[in-house]
N, C-alpha and C positions, 0 to 999 in steps of 0.2 A: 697458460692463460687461466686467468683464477675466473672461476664459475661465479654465475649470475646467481644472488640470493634471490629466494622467491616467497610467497608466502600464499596457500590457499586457501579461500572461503569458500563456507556452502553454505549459501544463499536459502534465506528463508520461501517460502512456497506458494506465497499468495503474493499478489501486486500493491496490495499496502502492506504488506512485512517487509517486501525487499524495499520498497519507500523507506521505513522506517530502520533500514538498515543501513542506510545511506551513516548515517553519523559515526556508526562501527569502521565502516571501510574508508572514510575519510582520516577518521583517528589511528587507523593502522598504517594510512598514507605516511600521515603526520611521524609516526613512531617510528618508522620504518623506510625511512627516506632513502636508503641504499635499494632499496629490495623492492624486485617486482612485483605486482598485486595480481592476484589471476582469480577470478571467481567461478563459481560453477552454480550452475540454477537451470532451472526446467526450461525448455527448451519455449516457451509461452510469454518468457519471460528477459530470455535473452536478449532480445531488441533493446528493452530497457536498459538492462543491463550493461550492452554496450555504449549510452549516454552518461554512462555514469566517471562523473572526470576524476584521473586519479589511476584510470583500472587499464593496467597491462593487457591482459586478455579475458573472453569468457569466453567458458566450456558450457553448451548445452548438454541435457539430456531428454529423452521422453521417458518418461514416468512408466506411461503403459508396456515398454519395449525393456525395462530393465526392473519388469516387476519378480520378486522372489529375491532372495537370497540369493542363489547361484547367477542368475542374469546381472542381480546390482553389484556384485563381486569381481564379475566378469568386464564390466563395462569400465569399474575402476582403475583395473588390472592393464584393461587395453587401452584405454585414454591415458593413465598416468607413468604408463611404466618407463617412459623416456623424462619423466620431470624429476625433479630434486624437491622438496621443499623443506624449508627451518620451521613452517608453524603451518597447521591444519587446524583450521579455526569452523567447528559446524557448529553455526547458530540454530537451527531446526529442531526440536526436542523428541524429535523419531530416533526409534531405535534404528532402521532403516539409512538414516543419515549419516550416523555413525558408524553403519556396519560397513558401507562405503568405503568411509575413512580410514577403516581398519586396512584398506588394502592401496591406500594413499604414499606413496614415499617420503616419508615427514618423521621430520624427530620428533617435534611436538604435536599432541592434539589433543585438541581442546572442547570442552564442551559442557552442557548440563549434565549433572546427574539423574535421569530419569527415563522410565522404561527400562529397567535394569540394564544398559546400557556403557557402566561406568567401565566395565574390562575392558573398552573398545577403545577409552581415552586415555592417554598419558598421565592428561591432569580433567579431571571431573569436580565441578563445582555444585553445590546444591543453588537452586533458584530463587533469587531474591524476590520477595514480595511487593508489593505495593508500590513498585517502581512501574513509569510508563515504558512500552515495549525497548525503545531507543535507548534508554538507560538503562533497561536490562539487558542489552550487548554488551553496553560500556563497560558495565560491571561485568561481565566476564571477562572485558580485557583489560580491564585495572587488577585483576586478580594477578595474570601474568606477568605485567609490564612493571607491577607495584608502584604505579602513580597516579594523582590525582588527571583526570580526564576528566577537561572541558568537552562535553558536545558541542559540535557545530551546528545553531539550530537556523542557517542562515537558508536558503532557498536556495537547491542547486540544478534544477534545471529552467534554468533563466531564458527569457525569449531577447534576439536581438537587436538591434532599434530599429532594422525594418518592421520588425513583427509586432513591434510597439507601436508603431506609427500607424499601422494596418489598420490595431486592435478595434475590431467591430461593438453594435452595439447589440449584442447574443450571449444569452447566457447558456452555460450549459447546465443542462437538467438528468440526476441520477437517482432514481428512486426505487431503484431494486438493489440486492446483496445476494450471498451466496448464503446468507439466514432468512430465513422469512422472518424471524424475530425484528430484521432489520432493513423490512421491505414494506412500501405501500402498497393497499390495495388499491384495485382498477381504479374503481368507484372515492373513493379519498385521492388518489392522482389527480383525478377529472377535477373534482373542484379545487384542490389546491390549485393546477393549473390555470383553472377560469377567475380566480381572488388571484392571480402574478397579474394576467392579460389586462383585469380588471384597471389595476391599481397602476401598470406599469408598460409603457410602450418599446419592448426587447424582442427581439426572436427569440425563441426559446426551443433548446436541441437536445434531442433527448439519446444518450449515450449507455452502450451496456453491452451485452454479451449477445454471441446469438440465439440464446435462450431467451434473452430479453425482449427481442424483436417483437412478438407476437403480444405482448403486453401491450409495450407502445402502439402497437395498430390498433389495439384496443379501447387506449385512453384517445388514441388519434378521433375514434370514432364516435364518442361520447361528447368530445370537443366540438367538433362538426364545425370545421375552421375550416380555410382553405389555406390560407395562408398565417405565417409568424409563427410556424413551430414543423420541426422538421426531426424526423425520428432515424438517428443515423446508427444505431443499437445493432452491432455484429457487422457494420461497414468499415470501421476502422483497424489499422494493427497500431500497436502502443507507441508508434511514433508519430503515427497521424493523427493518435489521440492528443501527443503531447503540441503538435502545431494546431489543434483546436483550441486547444486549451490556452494558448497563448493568443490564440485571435480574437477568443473572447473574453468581456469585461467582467465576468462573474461566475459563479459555479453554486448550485443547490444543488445538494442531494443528503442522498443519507450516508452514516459510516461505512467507508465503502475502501477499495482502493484508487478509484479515480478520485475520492475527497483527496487523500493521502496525495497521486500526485497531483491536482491544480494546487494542493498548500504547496506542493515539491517546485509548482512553477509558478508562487509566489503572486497565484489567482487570487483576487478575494474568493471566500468561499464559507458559506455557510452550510453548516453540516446540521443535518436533523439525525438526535439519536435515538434508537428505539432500542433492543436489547443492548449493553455492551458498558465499559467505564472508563468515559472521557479521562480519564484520570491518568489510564495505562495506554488508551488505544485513541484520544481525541488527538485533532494535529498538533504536530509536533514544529511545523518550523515558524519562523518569526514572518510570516505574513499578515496581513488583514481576514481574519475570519471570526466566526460565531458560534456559538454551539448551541443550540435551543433542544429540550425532551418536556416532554409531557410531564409535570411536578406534584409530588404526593399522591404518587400511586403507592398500595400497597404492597405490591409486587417488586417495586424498585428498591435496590439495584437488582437487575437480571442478568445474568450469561449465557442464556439459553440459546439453543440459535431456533429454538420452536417455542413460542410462547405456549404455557399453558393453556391458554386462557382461549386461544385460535382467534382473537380477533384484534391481537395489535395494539392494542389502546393507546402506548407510550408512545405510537406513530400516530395511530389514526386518528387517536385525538387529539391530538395537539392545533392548539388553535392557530386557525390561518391567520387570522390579524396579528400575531406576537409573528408569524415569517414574514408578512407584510412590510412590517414595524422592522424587523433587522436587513432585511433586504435595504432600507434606504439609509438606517445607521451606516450599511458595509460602503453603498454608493458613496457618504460623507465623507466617511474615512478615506477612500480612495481617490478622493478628490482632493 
């Protein structure tokens, strides 16, 4: 009985990279139509991971529990040692990812050159520049496959036509990141929120980590609302994120990875960006959305994920009547 080909990915480490990875794993589909797809990503992530259509299986891990060298060796050794695979594909640019790899059952693997890390790989590529993240995949696997690769920039986590038919009239609201370079403050939430209520008759649902929670209580309370806005920040896991997101008709926040996926589910959405360049890391897939920042700062472009400056400006200033003003461009469009 001839054996099943297989091929492994290792999944990038935040919730808009694995978004944004979505185009790689679908072109490895495409390429690779004999062979099973199996991915591996942090265990945070895995939920998602398993909506992703196309994918044979996913392997978790906790990060915390397979920290050091000898634990993430171990981990690989005892998770893979019953797999076969033709390609070990780690898109993560840790040397950590790689070192994984190394103990992968794989002919090939694949990867960046960086963090001296290239002994670990087969074939090692240096990082192309100025591409958006999604195409810096691609190009790793058009180096392999040696052909021209279309991205798929079409929206793959689609809601079904009950959930269309549902679709409330709530936006969801995400105004914090895992940068403060790319975070609102309290006090800048409060009246951004009060110019939406102002201008616009929607619920408004404020979505985020459990870290986040305590924030939103905070804008909660500046608000001094009782009703039309609801702080559900550390209530959801990323599938009840993704049926939010489909219920509702719109999505604000900043560069985030819930921006990443309501584009994924083909939400309108406008994104506000404070540090970061729309250019590599704005959305990627062919939905209705916006990009608004703060223009002709001196400081701009930033990467920071701490502004210098400690007070944000690229967010905090950014004037409410221009999100006003695209908030009802997206409604048009969407209509």
């Amino acid at each position: 009985m001839t054996a099943v080909a297989k091929i492994l990915i290792r999944c990038p480490n935040w919730l808009g990279d694995l978004v944004l990875a979505y185009p790689f794993i679908a072109a490895v589909r495409h390429l690779f139509p004999a062979h099973q797809i199996h991915l591996l990503c942090r265990n945070n992530l895995k939920e998602l991971a398993d909506l992703f259509p196309g994918v044979d299986k996913v392997f978790g891990f906790d990060k915390k529990a397979i920290n050091g060298l000898w634990k993430n060796r171990k981990f690989a050794v005892d998770t893979f040692s019953s797999e076969k695979y033709s390609h070990f594909f780690c898109l993560p640019d840790s040397f950590s990812s790689a070192w994984m790899g190394r103990f992968v059952p794989a002919k090939e693997k694949i990867g960046f050159s960086k963090e001296g890390r290239s002994f670990l790989l087969s074939s090692a590529f240096k990082i192309p520049l100025n591409l958006h993240r999604s195409e810096k995949h691609l190009y790793l696997l058009k180096q392999v496959v040696d052909k021209e690769i279309l991205a798929s920039r079409l929206p793959f986590l689609l809601s079904n036509k009950e959930e269309r038919a549902s679709r409330e009239n709530s936006w969801v609201v995400s105004l914090r990141s895992v940068a403060s370079s790319r975070s609102y403050s309290v006090e800048t939430a409060i009246k951004l929120c009060q110019e939406i209520q102002k201008n616009y008759d929607a619920k408004l649902i404020f979505t985020g980590t459990k870290t986040d929670y305590s924030f939103y209580e905070e804008v909660l309370v500046g608000l001094n609302v009782s009703k039309g806005i609801e702080n559900w920040a550390g209530k959801t896991s990323l599938k009840e994120l993704v049926r939010l997101l489909h219920r509702s008709s719109l999505f604000i926040g900043v560069d985030s990875g819930t921006a990443h996926l309501a584009n994924a589910c083909s939400i309108p959405s406008l994104v506000l960006f404070g540090a970061g360049n729309e250019k590599e890391t704005g959305p990627f897939f062919h939905a209705p959305f916006k990009i608004l920042r703060k223009e002709a700062l001196d400081c701009a472009p930033c990467l920071s994920n701490i502004c210098q400056f400690k007070t944000t400006a690229c967010l905090n200033d950014l004037e409410f009547s221009n999100v006003v003003s695209a908030i009802g461009q997206l409604e048009e469009e969407a209509n």
